[in-house]
C-alpha positions in Angstrom: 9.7 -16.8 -10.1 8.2 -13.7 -8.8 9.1 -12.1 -5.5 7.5 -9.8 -3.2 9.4 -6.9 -2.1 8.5 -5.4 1.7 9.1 -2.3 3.5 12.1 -3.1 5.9 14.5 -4.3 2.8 18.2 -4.6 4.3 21.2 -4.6 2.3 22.5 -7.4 1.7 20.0 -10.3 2.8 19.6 -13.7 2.1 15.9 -14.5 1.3 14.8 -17.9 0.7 12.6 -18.2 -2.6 9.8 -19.5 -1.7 9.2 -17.4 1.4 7.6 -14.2 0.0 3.7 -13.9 1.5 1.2 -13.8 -1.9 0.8 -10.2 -1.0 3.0 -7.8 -2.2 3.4 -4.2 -3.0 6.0 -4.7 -5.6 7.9 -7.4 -7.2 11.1 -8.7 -8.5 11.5 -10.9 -11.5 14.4 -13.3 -11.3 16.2 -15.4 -14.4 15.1 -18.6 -14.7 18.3 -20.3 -14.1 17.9 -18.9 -10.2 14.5 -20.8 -10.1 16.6 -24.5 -8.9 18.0 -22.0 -6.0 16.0 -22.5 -2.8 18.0 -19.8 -1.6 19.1 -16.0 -2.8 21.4 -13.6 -2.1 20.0 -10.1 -2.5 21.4 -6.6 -3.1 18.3 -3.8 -2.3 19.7 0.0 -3.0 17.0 2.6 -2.6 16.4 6.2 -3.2 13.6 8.2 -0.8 11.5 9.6 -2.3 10.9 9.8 -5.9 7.1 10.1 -6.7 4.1 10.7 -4.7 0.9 8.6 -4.9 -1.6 7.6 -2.1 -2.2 8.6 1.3 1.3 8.5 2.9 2.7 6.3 0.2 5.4 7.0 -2.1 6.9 4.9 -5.2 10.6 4.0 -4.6 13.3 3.0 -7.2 15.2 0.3 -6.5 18.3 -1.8 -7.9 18.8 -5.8 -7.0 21.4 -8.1 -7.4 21.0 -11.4 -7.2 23.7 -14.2 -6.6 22.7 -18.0 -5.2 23.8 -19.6 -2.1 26.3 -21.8 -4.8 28.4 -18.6 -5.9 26.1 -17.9 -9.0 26.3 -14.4 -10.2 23.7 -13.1 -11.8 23.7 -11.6 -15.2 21.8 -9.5 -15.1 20.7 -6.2 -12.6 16.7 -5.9 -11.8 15.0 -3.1 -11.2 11.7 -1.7 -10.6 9.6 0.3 -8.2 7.5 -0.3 -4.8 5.0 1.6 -2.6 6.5 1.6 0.7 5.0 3.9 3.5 5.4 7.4 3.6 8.5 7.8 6.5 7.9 11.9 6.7 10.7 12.3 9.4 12.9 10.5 7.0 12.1 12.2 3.8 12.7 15.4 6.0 16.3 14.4 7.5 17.3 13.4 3.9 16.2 16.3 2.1 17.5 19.0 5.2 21.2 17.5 4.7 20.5 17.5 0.8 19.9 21.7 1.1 22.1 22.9 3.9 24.6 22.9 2.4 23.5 25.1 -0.2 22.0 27.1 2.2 25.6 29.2 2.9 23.9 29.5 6.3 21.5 32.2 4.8 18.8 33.0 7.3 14.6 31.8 6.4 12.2 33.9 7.0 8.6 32.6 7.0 6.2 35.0 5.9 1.8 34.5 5.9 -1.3 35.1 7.5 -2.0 35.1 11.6 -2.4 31.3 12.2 -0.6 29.7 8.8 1.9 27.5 11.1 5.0 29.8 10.7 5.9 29.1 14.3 5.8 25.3 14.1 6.9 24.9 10.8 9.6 27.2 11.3 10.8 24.9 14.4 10.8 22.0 12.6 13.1 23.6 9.5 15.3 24.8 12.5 16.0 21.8 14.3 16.6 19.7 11.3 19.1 22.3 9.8 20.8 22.9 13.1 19.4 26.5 12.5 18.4 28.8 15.5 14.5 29.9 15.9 13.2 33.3 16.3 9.6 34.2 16.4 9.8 38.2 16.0 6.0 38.7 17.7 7.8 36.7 20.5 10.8 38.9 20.7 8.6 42.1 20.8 6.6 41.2 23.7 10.1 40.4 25.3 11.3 44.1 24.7 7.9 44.8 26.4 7.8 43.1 29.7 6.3 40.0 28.5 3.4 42.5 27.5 1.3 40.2 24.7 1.4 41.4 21.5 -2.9 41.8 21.7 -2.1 44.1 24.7 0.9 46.1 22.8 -1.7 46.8 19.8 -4.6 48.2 22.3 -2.2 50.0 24.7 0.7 51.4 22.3 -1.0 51.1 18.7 -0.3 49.1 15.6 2.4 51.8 14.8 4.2 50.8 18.1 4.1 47.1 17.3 5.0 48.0 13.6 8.4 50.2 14.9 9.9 47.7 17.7 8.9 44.6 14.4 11.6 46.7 12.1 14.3 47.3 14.8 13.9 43.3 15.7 14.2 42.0 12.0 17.1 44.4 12.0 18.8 43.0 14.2 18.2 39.7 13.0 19.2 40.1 9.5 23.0 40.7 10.6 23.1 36.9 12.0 23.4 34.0 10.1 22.1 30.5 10.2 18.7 31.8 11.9 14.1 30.9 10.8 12.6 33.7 11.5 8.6 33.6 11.5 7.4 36.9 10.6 4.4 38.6 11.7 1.5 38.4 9.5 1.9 42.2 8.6 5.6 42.2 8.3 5.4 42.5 4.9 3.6 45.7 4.3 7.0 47.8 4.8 9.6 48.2 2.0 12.3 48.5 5.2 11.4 45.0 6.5 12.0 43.5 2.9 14.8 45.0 2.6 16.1 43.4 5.8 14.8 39.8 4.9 16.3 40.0 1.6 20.1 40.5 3.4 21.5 37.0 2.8 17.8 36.3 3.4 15.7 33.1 2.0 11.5 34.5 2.4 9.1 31.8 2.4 5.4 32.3 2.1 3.3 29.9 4.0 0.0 30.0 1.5 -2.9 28.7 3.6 -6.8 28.4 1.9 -8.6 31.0 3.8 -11.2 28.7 5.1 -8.8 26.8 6.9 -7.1 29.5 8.6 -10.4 30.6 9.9 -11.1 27.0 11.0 -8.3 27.0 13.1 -8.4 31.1 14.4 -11.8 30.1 15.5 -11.0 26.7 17.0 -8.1 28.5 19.7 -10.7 32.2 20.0 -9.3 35.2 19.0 -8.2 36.9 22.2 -5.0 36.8 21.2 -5.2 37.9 17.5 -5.5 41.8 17.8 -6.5 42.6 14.0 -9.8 40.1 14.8 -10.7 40.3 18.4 -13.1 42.7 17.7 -14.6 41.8 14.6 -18.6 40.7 15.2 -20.0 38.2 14.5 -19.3 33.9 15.2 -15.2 33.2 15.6 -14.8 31.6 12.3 -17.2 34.5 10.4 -15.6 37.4 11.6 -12.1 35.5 11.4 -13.1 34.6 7.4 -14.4 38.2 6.9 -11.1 39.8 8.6 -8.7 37.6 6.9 -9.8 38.1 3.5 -9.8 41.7 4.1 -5.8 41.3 5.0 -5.1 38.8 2.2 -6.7 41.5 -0.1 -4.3 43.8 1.2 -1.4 41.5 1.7 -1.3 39.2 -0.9 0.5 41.2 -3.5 3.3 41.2 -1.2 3.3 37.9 0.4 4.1 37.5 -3.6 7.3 38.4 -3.1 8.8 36.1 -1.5 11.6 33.7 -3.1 9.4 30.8 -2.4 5.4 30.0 -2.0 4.1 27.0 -0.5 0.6 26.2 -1.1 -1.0 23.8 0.9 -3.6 22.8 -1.8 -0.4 21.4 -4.0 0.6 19.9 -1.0 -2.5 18.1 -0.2 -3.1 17.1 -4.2 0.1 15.4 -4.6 -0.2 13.3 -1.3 -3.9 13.1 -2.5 -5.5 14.0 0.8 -9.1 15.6 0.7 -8.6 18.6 3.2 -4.9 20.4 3.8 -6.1 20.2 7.6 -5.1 16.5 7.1 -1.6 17.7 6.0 1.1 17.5 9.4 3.7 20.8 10.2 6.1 18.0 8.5 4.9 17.5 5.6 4.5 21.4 5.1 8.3 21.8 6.3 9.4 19.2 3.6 7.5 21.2 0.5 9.3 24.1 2.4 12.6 22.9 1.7 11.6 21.9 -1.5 10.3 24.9 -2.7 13.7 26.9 -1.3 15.8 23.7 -3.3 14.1 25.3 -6.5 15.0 28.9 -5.7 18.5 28.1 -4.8 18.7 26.1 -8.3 17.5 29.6 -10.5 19.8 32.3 -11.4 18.1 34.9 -8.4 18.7 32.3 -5.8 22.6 31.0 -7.0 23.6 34.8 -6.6 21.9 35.1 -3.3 24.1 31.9 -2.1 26.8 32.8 -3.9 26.9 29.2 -5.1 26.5 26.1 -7.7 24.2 23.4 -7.8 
């Protein structure tokens, strides 16, 4: 007898043997002996997630039990795997509670290009670690009236900006528990580093170029002071100026304790474009990326702890 397994398995659950719909993303094989039962008793434990495969699909282990509705106990334990949908928010509680604790309540700082989704992903990491948000362009134009930062770069300079962004990750660095998204240029200073590195975790947001310039162009650039003024079509002169800035930046966007590349992201999950990829999905390679640096020597004398 061959049963189909679905998506909404509860533990336990009686299931009557000939119930199971012909189509199936997995299957249990039961002993022949539990063919005469019309009826089974069965034990489902799963583990979330263990493999990637199709579009918002992953392959899940599983363990069953079986026992009849006559007090029969199986001999034997079955196992096997099944593609169940891809529950993102899920994936993303489990794998939050999985780090946090190794955490040590070290802050996060995200680090990238203008437009690579610190902000949202860094809200997403926050809330699910019970973690506090700052955006440090945010708290500048706050220590300037409210004045956006595209107005502090043409009325005070890039040197301005550059001053008040030291002082603010200064102050930031002697907190705890805190996701900081960095500025695009943060990471040009030595000082700044030094700061992030303080019981710091730095996390670099790698974006392809083209789709950072797909999305600059997409809001305008009134608000991105390095670009505004670049000729040209939004998305050329947003292409032309970013790779100008990753030619500058990279080497030090390099430096952080962990990278995460939205072209690995969209090849495991298989998706054509990393447009198609959501601010979840990114936050979850996030936390997996930081679950490898915490588990190498560097990281374990940054939390002062064991895996």
């Amino acid at each position: 007898m061959e049963a189909g397994v679905f998506c909404s398995l509860k533990c336990p659950t009686w299931i009557e043997s000939e119930g199971f719909g012909a189509k199936s993303t997995g299957s249990l094989r039961f002993g022949r002996i539990l063919k005469r039962d019309q009826k089974v008793r069965v034990v489902v434990s799963a583990q979330f997630p263990v493999q990637a495969s199709s579009n918002r699909h992953r392959s899940v282990s599983f363990e069953v039990c079986c026992s009849s509705s006559k007090n029969f106990s199986a001999s034997t334990l079955e196992t096997g795997s099944v593609q169940l949908p891809y529950d993102e928010a899920l994936i993303l509680k489990n794998k939050s509670q999985e780090i946090e604790p190794y955490l040590n309540g070290h802050n996060i700082y995200l680090v990238g290009l203008m437009g690579s989704g610190k902000t949202t992903v860094g809200k997403i990491l926050s809330c699910e670690l019970s973690y506090s948000f700052y955006d440090s362009d945010a708290l500048i134009e706050q220590e300037v009236n409210g004045m956006p930062v595209a107005e502090i770069f043409k009325l005070h300079g890039e040197s301005f900006f550059r001053k008040k962004e030291t002082e603010i990750l200064g102050r930031l660095s002697s907190k705890k528990q805190l996701v900081v998204s960095t500025g695009g240029g943060a990471v040009i200073k030595d000082e700044n580093w030094d700061y992030m590195q303080k019981k710091g975790i730095s996390v670099w947001l790698d974006v392809p170029l083209e789709a950072l310039a797909q999305r600059i162009a997409a809001v305008g650039t009134q608000s991105r002071p390095l670009l505004h003024y670049e000729p040209g079509d939004p998305y050329t002169k947003a292409l032309k100026r970013l790779s100008y800035l990753l030619e500058q930046r990279g080497k030090y966007y390099a430096k952080a304790n962990a990278r995460v590349s939205l072209e690995e992201i969209a090849g495991k999950l298989s998706y054509q474009d990393v447009s198609d990829l959501t601010p979840t999905e990114i936050a979850i390679e996030a936390l997996e990326q930081i679950e490898e640096y915490l588990k190498n020597e560097g990281g374990m004398a940054i939390a002062g702890l064991q895996f």
